[in-house]
TORZA-308219 format. One record per residue (C-alpha): residue in three letters; x, y, z. Coordinates in nm, 3 decimals. Layout:
- rest; east; north; up
- ALA; X; Y; Z
...
END
This chain:
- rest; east; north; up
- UNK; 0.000; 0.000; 0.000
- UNK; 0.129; 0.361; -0.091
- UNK; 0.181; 0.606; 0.138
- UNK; -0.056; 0.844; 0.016
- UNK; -0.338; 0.490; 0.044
- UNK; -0.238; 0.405; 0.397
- UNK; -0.222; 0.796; 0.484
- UNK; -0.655; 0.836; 0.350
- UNK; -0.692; 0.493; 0.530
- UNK; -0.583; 0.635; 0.838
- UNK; -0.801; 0.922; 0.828
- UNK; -1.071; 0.672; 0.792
- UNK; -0.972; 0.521; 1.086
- UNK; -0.972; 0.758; 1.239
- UNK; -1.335; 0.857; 1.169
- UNK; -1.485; 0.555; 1.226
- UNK; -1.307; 0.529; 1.603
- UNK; -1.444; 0.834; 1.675
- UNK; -1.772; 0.745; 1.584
- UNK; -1.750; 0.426; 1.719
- UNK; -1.653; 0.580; 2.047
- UNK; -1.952; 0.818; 2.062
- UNK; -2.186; 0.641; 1.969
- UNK; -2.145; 0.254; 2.083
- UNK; -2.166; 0.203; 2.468
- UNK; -2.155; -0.156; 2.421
- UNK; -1.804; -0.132; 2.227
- UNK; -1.548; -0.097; 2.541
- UNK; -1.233; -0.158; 2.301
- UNK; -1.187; 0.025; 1.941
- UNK; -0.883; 0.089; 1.861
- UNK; -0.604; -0.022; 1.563
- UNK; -0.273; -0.092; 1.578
- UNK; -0.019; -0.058; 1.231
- UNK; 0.207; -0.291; 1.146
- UNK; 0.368; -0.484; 0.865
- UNK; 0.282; -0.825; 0.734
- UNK; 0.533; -1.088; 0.619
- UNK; 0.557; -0.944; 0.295
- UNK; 0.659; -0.569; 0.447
- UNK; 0.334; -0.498; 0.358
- UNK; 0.195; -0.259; 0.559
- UNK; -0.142; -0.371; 0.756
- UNK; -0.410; -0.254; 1.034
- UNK; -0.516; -0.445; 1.308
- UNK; -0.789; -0.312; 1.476
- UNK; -0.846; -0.478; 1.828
- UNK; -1.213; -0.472; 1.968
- UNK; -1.384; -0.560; 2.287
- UNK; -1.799; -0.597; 2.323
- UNK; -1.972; -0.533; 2.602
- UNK; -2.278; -0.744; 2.738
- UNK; -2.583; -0.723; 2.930
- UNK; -2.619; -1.019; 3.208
- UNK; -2.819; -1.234; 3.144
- UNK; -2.867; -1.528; 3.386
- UNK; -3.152; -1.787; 3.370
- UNK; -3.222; -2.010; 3.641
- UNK; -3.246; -2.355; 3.598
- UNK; -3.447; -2.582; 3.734
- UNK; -3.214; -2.701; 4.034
- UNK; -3.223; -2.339; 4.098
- UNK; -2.854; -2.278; 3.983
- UNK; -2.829; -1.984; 3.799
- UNK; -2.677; -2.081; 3.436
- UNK; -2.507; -1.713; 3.292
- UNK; -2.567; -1.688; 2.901
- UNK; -2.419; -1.353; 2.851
- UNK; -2.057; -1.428; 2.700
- UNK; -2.291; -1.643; 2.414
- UNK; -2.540; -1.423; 2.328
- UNK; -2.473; -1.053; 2.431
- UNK; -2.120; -1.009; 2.274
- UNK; -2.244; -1.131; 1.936
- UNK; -2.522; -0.923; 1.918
- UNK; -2.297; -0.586; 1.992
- UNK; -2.060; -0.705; 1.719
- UNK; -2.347; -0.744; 1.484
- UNK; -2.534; -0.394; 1.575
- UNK; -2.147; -0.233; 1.504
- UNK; -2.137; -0.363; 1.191
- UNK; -2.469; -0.241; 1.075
- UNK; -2.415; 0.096; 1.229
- UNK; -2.365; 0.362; 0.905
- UNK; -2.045; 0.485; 1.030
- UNK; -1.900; 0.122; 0.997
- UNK; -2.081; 0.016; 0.645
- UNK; -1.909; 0.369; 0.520
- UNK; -1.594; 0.282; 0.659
- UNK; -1.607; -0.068; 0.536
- UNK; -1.712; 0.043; 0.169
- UNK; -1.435; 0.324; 0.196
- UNK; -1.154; 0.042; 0.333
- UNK; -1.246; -0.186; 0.014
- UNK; -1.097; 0.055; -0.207
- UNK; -0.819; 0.158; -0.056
- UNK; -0.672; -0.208; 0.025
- UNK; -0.516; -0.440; -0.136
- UNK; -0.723; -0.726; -0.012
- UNK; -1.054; -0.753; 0.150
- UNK; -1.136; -0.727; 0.535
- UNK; -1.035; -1.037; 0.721
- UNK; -1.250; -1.091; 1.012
- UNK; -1.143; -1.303; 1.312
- UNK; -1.267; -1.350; 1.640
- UNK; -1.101; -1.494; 1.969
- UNK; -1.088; -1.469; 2.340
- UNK; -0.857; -1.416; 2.588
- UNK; -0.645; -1.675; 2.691
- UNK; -0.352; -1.536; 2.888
- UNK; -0.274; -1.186; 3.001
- UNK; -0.469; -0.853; 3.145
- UNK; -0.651; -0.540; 3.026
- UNK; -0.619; -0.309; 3.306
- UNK; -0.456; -0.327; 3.635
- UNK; -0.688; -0.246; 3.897
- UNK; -0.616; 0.036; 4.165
- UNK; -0.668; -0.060; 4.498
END
């Protein structure tokens, strides 16, 4: 990617983390990072963290059986993609790269996201 591609990409970025930001509550991380791919290439990688709403059932032994981490998180990531700020950024980002949007999802396995103050 040129310079003067990755430099209107970033303002794109830009945008759309702004928006993001304002207007998602249940979007606690946004953010991308820049690097290069194997090739030198260069490449975004934008890291993102849904919120949920608890929601516990209980069951019939009267054990309360938590269902937010399956449901909840999917349907933030699904309302963020249908917001117009990401379908313009996501039209905009297909012409200015050189392949399309590659979508993964994962969980944590080891590390942190914020130290706590005590």
């Amino acid at each position: 990617m040129s310079d003067k591609y990755i430099h209107l990409l970033l303002e794109e970025v830009k945008k759309v983390t702004e928006a993001v930001h304002k207007a998602e509550p249940d979007v606690l991380r946004y953010y991308a990072i820049q690097t290069k791919n194997a090739q030198g290439q260069d490449q975004l990688i934008f890291v993102e963290k849904y919120g949920f709403r608890s929601i516990c059932v209980e069951g019939q032994d009267g054990q309360l059986i938590d269902f937010s981490n399956r449901y909840a998180t999917a349907e933030s990531q699904k309302a963020h993609r249908s917001t117009v700020h990401f379908q313009a950024f996501a039209k905009q980002a297909q012409e200015l790269l050189a392949a399309p949007l590659d979508v993964k999802a994962g969980a944590l396995v080891a590390g942190y996201e914020t130290r706590a103050s005590l």
